[in-house]
C-alpha positions as CSV (number, residue, x, y, z in Angstrom):
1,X,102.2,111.6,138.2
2,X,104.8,110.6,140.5
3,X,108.4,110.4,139.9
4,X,109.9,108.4,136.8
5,X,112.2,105.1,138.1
6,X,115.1,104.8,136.4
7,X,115.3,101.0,134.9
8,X,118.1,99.0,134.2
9,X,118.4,97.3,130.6
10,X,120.6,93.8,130.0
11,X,122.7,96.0,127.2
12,X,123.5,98.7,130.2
13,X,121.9,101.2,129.6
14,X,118.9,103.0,131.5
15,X,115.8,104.8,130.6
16,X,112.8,106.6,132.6
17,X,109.7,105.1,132.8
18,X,106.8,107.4,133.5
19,X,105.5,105.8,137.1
20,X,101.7,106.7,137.5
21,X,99.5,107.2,140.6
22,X,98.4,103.6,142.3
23,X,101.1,101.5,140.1
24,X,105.0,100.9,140.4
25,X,107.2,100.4,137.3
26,X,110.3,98.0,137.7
27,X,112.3,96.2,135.3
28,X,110.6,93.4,136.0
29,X,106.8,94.5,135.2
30,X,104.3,97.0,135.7
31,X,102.2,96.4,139.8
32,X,98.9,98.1,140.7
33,X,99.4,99.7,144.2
34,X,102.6,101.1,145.7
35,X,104.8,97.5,146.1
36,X,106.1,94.9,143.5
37,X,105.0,92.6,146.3
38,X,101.5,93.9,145.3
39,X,99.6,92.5,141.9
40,X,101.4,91.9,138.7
41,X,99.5,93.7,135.4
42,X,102.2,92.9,132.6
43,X,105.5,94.0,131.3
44,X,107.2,97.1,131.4
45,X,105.5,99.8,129.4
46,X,104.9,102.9,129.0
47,X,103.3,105.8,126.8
48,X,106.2,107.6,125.7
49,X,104.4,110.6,124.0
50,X,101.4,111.9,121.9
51,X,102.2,111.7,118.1
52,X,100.3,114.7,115.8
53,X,100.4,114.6,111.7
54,X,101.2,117.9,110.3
55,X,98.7,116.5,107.6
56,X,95.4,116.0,109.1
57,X,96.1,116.1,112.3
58,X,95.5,112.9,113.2
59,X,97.0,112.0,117.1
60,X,98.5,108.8,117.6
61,X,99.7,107.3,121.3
62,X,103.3,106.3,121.2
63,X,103.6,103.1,123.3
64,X,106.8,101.3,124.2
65,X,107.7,98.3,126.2
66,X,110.5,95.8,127.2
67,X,110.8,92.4,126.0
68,X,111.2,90.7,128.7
69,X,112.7,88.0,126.6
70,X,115.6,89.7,124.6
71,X,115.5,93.2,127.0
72,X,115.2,95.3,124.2
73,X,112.9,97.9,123.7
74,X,110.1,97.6,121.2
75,X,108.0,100.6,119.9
76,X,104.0,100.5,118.6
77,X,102.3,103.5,117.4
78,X,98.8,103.5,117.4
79,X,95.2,106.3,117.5
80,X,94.8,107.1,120.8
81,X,91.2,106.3,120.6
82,X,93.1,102.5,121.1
83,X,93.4,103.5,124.3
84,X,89.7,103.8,125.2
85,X,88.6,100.4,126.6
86,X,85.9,99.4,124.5
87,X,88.1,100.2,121.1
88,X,91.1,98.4,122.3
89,X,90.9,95.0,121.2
90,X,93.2,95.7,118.3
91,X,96.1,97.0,120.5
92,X,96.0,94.5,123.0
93,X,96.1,91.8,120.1
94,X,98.8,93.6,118.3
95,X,101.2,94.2,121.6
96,X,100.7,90.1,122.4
97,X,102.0,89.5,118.7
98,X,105.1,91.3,119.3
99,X,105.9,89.7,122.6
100,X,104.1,92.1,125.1
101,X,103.2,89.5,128.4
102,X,100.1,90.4,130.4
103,X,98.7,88.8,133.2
104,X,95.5,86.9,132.8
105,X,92.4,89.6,133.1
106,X,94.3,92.2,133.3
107,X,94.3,93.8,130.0
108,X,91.7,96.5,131.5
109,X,94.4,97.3,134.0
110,X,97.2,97.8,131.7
111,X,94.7,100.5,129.5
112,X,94.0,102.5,132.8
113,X,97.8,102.2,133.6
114,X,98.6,103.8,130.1
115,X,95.5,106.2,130.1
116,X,96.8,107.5,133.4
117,X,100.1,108.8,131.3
118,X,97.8,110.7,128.4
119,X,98.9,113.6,129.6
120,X,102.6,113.4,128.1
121,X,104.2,115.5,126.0
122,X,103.0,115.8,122.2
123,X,105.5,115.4,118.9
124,X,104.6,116.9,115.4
125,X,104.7,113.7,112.5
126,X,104.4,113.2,108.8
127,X,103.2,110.0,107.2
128,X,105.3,110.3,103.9
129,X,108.7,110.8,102.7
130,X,109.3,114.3,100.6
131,X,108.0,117.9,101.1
132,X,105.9,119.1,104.1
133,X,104.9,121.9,105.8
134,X,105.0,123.4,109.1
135,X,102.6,125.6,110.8
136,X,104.3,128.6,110.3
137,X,104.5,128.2,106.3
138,X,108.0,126.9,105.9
139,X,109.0,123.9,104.1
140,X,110.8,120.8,104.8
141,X,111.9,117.5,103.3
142,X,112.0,114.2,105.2
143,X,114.1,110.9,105.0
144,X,113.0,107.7,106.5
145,X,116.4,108.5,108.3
146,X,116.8,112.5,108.6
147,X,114.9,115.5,108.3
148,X,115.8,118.5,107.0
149,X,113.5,121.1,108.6
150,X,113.4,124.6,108.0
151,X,112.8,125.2,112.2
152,X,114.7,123.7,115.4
153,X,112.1,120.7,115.8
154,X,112.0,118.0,112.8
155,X,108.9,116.2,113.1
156,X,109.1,112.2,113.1
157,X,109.1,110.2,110.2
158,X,105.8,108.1,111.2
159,X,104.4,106.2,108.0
160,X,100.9,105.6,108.4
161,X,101.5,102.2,106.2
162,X,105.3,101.3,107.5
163,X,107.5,99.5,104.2
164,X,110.6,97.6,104.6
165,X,112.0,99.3,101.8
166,X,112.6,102.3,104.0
167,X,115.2,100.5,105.6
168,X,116.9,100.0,102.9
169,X,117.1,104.3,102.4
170,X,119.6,106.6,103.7
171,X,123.3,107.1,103.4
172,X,126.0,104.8,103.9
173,X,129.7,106.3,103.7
174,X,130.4,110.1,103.3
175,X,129.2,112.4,100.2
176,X,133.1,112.5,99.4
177,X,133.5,109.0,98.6
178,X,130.0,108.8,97.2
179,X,131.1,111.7,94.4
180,X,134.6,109.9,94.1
181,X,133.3,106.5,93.3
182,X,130.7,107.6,91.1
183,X,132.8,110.1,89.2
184,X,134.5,107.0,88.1
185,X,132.0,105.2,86.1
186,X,129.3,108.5,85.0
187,X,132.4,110.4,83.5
188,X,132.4,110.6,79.8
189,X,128.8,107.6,79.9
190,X,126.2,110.7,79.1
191,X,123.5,107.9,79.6
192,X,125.4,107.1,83.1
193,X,125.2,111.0,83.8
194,X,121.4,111.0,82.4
195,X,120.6,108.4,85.4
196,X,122.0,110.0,87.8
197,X,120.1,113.2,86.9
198,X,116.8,111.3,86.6
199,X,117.5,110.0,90.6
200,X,118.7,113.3,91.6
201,X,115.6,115.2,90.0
202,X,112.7,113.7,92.2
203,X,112.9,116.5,94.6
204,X,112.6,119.3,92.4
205,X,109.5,118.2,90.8
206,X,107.2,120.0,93.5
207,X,108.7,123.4,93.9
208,X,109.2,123.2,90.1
209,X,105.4,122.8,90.0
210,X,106.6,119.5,87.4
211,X,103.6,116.4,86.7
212,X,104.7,113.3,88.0
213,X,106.1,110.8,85.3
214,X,108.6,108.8,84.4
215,X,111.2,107.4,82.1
216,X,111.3,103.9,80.8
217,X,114.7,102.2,79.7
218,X,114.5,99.7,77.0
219,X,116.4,97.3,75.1
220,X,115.8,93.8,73.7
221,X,118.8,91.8,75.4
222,X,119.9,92.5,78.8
223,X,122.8,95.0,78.5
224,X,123.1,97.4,81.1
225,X,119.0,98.4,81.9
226,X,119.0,97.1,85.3
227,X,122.4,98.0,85.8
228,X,121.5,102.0,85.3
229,X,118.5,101.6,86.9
230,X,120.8,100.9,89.9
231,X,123.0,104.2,89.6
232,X,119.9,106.0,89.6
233,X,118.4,104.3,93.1
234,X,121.5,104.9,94.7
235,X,120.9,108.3,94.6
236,X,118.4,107.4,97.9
237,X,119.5,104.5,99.3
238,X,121.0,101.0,98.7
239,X,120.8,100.2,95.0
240,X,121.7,96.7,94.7
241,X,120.6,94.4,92.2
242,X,117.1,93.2,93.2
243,X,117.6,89.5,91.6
244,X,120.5,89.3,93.9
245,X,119.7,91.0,97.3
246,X,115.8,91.2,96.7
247,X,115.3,92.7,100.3
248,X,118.0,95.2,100.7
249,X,118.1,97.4,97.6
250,X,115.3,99.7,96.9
251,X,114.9,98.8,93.3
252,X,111.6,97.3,93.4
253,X,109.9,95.0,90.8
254,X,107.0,95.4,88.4
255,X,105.6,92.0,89.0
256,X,102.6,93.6,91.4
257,X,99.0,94.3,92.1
258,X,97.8,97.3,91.7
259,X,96.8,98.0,95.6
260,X,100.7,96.7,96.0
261,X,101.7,99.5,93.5
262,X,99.6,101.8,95.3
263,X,101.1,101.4,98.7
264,X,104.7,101.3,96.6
265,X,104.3,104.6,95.3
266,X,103.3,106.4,98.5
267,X,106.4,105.0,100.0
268,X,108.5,106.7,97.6
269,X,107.1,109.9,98.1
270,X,108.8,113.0,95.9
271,X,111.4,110.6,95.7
272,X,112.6,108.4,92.6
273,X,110.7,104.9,92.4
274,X,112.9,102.9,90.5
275,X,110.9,99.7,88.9
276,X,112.5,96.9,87.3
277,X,111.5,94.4,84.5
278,X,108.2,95.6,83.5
279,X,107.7,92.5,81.7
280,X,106.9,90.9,85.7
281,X,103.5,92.7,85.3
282,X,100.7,90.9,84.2
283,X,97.9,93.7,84.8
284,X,95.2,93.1,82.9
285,X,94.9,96.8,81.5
286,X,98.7,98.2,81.9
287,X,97.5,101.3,80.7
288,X,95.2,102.1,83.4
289,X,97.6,101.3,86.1
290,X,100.3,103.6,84.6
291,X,97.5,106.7,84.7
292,X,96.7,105.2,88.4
293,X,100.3,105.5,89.4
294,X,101.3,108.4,87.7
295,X,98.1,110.3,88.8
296,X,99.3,109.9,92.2
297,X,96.0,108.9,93.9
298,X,94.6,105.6,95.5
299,X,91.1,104.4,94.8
300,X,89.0,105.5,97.6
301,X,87.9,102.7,100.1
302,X,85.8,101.9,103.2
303,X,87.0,100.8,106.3
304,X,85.9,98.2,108.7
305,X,83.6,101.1,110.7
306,X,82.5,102.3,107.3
307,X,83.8,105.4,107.2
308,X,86.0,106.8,104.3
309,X,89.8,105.2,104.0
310,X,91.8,107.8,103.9
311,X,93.5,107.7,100.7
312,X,97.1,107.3,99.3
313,X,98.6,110.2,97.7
314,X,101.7,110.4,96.4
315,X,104.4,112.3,93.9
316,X,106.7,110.0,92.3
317,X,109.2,110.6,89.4
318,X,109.5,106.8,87.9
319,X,112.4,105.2,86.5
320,X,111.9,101.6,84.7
321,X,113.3,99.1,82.8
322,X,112.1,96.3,80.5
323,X,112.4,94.5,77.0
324,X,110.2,96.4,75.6
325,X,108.3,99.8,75.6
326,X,105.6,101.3,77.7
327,X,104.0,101.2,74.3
328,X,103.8,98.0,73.6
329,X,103.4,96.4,76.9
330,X,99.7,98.8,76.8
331,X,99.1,97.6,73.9
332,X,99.8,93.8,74.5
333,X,98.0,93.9,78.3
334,X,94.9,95.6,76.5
335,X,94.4,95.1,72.6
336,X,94.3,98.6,71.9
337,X,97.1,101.5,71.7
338,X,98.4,103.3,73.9
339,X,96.9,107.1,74.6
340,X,99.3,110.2,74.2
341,X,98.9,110.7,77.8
342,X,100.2,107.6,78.7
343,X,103.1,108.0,76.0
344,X,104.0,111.7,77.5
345,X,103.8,110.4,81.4
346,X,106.4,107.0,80.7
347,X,108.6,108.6,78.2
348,X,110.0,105.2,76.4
349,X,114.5,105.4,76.4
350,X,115.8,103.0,74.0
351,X,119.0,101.7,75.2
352,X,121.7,101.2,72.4
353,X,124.0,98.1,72.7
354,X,127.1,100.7,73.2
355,X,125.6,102.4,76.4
356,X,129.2,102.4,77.6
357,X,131.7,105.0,76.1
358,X,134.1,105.2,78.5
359,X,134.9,102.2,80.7
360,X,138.7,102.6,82.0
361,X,139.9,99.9,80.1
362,X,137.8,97.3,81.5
363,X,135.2,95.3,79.3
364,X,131.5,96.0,78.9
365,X,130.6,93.1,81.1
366,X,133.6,94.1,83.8
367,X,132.7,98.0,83.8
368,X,128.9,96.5,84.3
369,X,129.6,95.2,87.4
370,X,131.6,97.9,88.9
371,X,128.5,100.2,88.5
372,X,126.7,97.1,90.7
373,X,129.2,96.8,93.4
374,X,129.6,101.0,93.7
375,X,125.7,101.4,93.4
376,X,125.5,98.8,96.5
377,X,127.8,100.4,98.7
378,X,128.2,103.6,97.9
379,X,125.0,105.3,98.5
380,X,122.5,107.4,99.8
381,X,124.7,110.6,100.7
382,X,124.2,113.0,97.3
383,X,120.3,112.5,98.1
384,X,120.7,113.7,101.3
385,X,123.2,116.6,100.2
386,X,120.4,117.8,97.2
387,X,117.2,117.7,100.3
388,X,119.5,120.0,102.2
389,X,120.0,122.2,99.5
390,X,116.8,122.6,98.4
391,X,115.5,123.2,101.8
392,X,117.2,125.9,101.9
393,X,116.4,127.1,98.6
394,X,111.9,126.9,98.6
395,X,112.5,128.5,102.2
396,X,114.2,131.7,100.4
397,X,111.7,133.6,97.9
398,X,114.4,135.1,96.2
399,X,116.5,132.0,95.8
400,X,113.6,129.7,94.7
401,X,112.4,132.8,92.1
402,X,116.2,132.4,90.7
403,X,115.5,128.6,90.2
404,X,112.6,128.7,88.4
405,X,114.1,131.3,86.0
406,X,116.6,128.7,85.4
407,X,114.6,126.0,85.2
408,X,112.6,128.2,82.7
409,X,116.1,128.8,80.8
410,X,116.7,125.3,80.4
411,X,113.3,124.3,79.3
412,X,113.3,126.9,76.4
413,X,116.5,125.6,75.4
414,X,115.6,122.0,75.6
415,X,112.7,122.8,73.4
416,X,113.9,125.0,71.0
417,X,112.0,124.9,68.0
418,X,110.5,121.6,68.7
419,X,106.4,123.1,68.0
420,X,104.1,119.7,68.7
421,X,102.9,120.4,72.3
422,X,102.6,116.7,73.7
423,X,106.6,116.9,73.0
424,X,106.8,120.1,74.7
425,X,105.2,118.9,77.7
426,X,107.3,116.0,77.8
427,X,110.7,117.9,77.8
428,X,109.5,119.6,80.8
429,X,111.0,116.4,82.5
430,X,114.1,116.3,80.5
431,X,114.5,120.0,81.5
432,X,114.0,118.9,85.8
433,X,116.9,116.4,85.1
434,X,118.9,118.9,83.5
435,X,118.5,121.4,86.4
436,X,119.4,118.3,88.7
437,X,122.4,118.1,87.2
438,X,123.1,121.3,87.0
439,X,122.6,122.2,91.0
440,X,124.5,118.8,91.9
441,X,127.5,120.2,89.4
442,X,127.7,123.5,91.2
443,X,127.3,121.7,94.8
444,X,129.8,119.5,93.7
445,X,127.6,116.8,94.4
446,X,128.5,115.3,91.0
447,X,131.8,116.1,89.3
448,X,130.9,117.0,85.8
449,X,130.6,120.0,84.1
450,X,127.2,121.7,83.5
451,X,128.4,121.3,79.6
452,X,128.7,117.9,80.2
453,X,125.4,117.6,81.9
454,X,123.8,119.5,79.0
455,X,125.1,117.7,76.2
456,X,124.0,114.5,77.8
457,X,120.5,115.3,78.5
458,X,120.7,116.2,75.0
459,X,121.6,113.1,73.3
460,X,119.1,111.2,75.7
461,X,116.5,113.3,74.6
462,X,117.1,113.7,71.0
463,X,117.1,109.4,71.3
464,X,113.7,109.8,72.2
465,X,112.7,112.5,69.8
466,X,114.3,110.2,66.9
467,X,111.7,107.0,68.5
468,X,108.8,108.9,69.4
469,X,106.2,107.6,67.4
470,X,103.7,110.7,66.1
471,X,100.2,111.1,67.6
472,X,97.6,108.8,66.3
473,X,94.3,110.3,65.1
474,X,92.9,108.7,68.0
475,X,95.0,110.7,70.5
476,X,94.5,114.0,68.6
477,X,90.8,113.3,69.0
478,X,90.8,112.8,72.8
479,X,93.0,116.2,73.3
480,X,90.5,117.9,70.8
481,X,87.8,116.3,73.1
482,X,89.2,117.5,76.3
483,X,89.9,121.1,74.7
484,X,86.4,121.7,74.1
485,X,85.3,119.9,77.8
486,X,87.6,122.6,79.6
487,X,87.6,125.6,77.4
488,X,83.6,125.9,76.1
489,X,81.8,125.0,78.8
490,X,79.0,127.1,77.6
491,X,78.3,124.6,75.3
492,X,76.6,122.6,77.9
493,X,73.5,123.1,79.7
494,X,73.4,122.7,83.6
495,X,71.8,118.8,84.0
496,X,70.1,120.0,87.3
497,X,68.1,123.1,85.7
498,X,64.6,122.2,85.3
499,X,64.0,124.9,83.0
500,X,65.2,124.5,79.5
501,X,67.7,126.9,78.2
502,X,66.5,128.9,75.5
503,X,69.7,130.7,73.9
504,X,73.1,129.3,72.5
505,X,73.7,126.1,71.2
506,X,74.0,123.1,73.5
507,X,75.7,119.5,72.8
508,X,75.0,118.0,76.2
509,X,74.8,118.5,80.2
510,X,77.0,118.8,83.0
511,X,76.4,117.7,86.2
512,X,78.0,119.9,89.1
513,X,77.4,116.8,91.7
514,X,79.4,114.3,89.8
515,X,81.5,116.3,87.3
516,X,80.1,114.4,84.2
517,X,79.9,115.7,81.3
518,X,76.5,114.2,79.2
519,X,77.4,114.5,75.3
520,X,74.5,114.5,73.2
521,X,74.5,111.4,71.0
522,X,74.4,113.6,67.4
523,X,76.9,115.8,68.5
524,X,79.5,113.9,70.1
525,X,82.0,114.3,66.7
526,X,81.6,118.0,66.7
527,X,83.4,118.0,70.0
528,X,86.9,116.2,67.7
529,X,86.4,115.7,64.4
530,X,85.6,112.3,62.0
531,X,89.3,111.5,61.2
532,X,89.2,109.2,64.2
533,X,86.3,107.5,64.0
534,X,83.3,107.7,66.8
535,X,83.4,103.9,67.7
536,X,87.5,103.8,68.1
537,X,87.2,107.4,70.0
538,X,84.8,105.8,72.3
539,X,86.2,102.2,72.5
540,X,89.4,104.3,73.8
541,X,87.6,106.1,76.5
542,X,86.0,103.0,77.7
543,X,89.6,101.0,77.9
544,X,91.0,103.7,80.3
545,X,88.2,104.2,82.2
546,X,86.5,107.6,81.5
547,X,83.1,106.1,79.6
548,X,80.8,105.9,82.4
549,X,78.4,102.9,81.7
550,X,75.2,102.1,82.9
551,X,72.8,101.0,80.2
552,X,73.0,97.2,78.6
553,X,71.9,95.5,75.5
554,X,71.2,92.1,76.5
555,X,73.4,92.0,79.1
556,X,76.6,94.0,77.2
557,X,77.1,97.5,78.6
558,X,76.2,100.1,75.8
559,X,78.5,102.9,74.9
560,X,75.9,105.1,76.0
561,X,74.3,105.8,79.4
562,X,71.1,107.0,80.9
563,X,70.8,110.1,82.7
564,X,67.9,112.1,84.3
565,X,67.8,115.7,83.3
566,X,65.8,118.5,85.0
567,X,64.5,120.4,81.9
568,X,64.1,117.6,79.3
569,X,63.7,113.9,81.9
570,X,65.5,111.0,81.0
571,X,68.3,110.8,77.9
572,X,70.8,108.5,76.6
573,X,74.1,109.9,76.2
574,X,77.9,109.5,75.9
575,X,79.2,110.3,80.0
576,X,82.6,111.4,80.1
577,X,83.7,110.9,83.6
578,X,85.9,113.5,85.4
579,X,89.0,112.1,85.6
580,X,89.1,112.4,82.0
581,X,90.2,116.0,82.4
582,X,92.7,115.6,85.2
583,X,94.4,113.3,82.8
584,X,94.5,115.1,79.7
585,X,96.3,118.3,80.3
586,X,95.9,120.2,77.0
587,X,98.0,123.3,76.0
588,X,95.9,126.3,74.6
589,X,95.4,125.0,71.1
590,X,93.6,122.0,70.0
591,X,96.1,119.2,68.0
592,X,94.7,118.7,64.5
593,X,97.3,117.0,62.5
594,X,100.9,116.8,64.3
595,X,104.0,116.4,62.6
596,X,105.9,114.9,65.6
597,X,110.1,116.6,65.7
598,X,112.9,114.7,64.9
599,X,116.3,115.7,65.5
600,X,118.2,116.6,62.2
601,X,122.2,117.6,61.4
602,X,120.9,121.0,61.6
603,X,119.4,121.3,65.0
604,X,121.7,118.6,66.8
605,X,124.3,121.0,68.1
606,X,125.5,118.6,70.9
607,X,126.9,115.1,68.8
608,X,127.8,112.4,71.0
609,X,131.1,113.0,69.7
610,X,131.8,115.2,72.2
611,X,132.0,112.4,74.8
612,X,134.6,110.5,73.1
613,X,138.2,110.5,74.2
């Protein structure tokens, strides 16, 4: 390598260009030999460095160039196999579509001009927002804007799918006039302060070791859904009001396929994804798409070369809005009800007409729109201040121990003497926004006291209690189901064994290659009971997806599949797929009949009284 020329830009400024051996770099293109009198390849560019994921370790070649038409710099990431003549198509393509000029026949020679650079230095990289890890075991949390890294080197923020929205994320203004701004509309509104928690709370879901889920907001008119919605995105970035500024707020909208959502969700990463108007979606089987999102995992694909796509992951805590509930959107979008699963990952909010307690002396519709223009401008900085402090928190043993304990605290209190464990597991959440709020008080990131904070988590909570419908015999028969999959797995004989087992009782097979469980067709309602009814029970599983299918009755897919066993041949059984199990978390009893709580006088020990005055 020979010296770098220093090059003048039409703004001013300069940069370095790395000059390789047998070309010259200028401002006005790159030259094979030693003179610009010599032979013109193409623009200015360069390979600026190699780019590693700390997640696969995947390298990418950083490559930037001048427009020669605007004198601005533009920058193209792409895998260094790119480089490599006979895979290069693709980059040469792309770098035309952005403006890059070559020379006719001479795309060769600008591939051996950039190769010549390989050698230059090499950056770390994640591809998603939210928690990483370095090397050395230490933990970080990045922004599409900022990083806050445990170490002196932050990697780059390098999506592997780039999204518009993450433009739209960061802080504008200071943390001060952020607190000052929002103090004035959350104090004495517990749903206002509820909101705030829920945007606040994303991060804390993964060293809390919390499932992903969500909380839906619904009311039958249009007061004030979208509007908190708004408070809550502005925890992360611009939280405008998508019918109005559809490209610069970060509120996104349910009307989406489900590759879309996918794509969504990953770009939120550990962060809050804020989804408006769930009456947008037209998904054939809402139900399965809120399992898909909340289970934080793409559908696995192919790519051109037919290898494996790697697949999106992602860790999302949901906030959404809508005339109606989770519930009975499901239910509507697929003729059937809704599973417990899907009831305990969306928790459905009902919002009263009198969401706003405390409004200054303006009106409802006045006070409404002063939550809009503060959640528009006012933005991004308490996210920031919460990723710093928790940085610093997961990197300390002792510190993080002190956190659980008190997210533990709150939980226990939360639940009380609450007993069904579908509610339990679902005030796991309340309990992360609660300790959200509670760190933000004593940062003084919001200025409430934790009181305050706990007395409006209550009332939201004790909302949902009150509208929680109670688990339907169906539901109680799929957690019964998955009970017995995960906890007596003797019960099943190994489908691969091609001698017949001779001791203990056996209601079907498992296979180890696929993870399918094989129930017997006599025994299936030993596994959860009559109550339900085999045909609705089954019916069920085949709506979301965890009936695997392969036999037909004149052409209509039976409930029951074939399988080849080792000791017996060929049998037709009831295949429960695998994902049934990651979905249905069970506690350590089976449900029989559950008596759902409801909040009474005697256990409401935080009125919404409090908040008046």
């Amino acid at each position: 390598m020979m010296n770098n020329p220093t090059i003048s830009l039409p703004d001013g400024s300069t940069i370095n260009i790395p000059q390789s051996e047998g070309y010259i770099a200028d401002t006005t293109g790159i030259y094979e030999g030693y003179s610009v009198m010599e032979s013109r390849i193409c623009d200015p560019i360069w390979l600026d460095c190699n780019i590693r994921y700390l997640e696969d370790r995947l390298t990418l070649a950083r490559i930037k160039f001048i427009d020669t038409a605007t004198g601005e710099v533009q920058v193209h990431d792409c895998p260094r196999s790119q480089l490599i003549p006979d895979y290069a198509v693709g980059l040469i393509k792309t770098l035309a579509d952005y403006g890059f000029n070559i020379e006719p026949g001479k795309q060769q020679k600008v591939l051996k001009y950039l190769l010549a650079q390989s050698s230059v230095n090499l950056k770390m990289a994640v591809k998603k927002t939210g928690w990483y890890e370095t090397p050395e075991g230490l933990r970080g949390f990045v922004l599409p804007g900022k990083t806050f890294s445990p170490d002196t080197t932050p990697p780059l923020f390098v999506p592997d799918c780039p999204s518009p929205v993450h433009r739209n994320m960061g802080a504008n203004g200071a943390l001060a006039d952020e607190v000052r701004h929002i103090n004035t509309i959350i104090k004495g509104n517990p749903y206002l302060i509820f909101l705030r928690g829920i945007g606040l709370a994303a991060p804390f879901m993964e060293p809390m070791e919390v499932e992903a889920g969500g909380f839906h907001l619904y009311n039958h008119s249009s007061r004030g859904k979208t509007t908190m919605a708004q408070l809550a995105a502005s925890v992360w970035g611009k939280g405008s009001d998508p019918q109005m500024d559809s490209r610069g707020t970060i509120l996104q909208r349910w009307n989406t396929t489900a590759n879309a959502l996918e794509g969504t969700a990953q770009s939120f990463n550990d962060l809050l994804l804020p989804m408006d108007e769930i009456g947008t979606n037209n998904t054939k089987n809402f139900g399965a798409a809120i399992y898909n999102l909340i289970g934080g995992k793409g559908k696995a694909a192919m790519t051109a070369n037919r290898t494996m796509r790697q697949e999106y992951t992602w860790r999302n805590l949901i906030v959404s809005t809508g005339e109606y509930s989770i519930a009975d959107h499901v239910a509507g979008s697929s003729g059937s009800e809704p599973a417990t699963g899907q009831k305990i990952r969306m928790l459905d909010i009902p919002v009263p007409d009198d969401i706003f307690l405390q409004t200054g002396g303006l009106s409802n519709r006045d006070f409404a729109d002063k939550i809009k223009m503060i959640s528009s401008n006012y933005y991004g900085a308490s996210g920031e201040a919460i990723a710093e402090h928790l940085v610093s928190v997961v990197n300390d043993p002792e510190r993080l121990f002190e956190l659980k304990l008190e997210y533990r605290d709150i939980t226990e209190r939360l639940v009380g003497s609450i007993q069904p464990p579908e509610q339990q597991r679902a005030i796991k959440r309340f309990a992360l926004v609660l300790l959200a709020l509670v760190t933000a008080a004593k940062l003084g990131i919001v200025d409430i006291t934790e009181e305050e904070a706990h007395m409006a988590v209550k009332m939201i909570q004790d909302s949902w209690l009150e509208n929680s419908p109670l688990l339907s015999d169906v539901d109680a028969a799929l957690y019964n189901l998955a009970k017995r999959l995960r906890t007596e797995r003797g019960l099943f004989a190994d489908a691969e064994d091609p001698n017949p087992r001779t001791t203990g009782r056996i209601v079907g097979y498992y296979d180890r290659r696929t993870r399918r469980h094989m129930i017997l067709t006599s025994e299936i309602t030993s596994l959860f009971g009559n109550k339900a009814g085999k045909n609705k029970v089954l019916h069920k599983l085949r709506d979301l997806g965890y009936l695997h299918q392969n036999n037909t009755d004149r052409g209509k897919p039976r409930l029951t599949s074939k399988h080849n066993i080792g000791s017996v041949g060929t049998i037709s059984a009831y295949c429960i797929e695998p994902t049934f199990l990651e979905h249905f978390e069970v506690e350590a009893a089976p449900i029989e009949e559950v008596t759902a709580y409801k909040p009474t006088a005697a256990n409401d020990d935080l009125p919404s009284e409090a908040f008046a005055g």
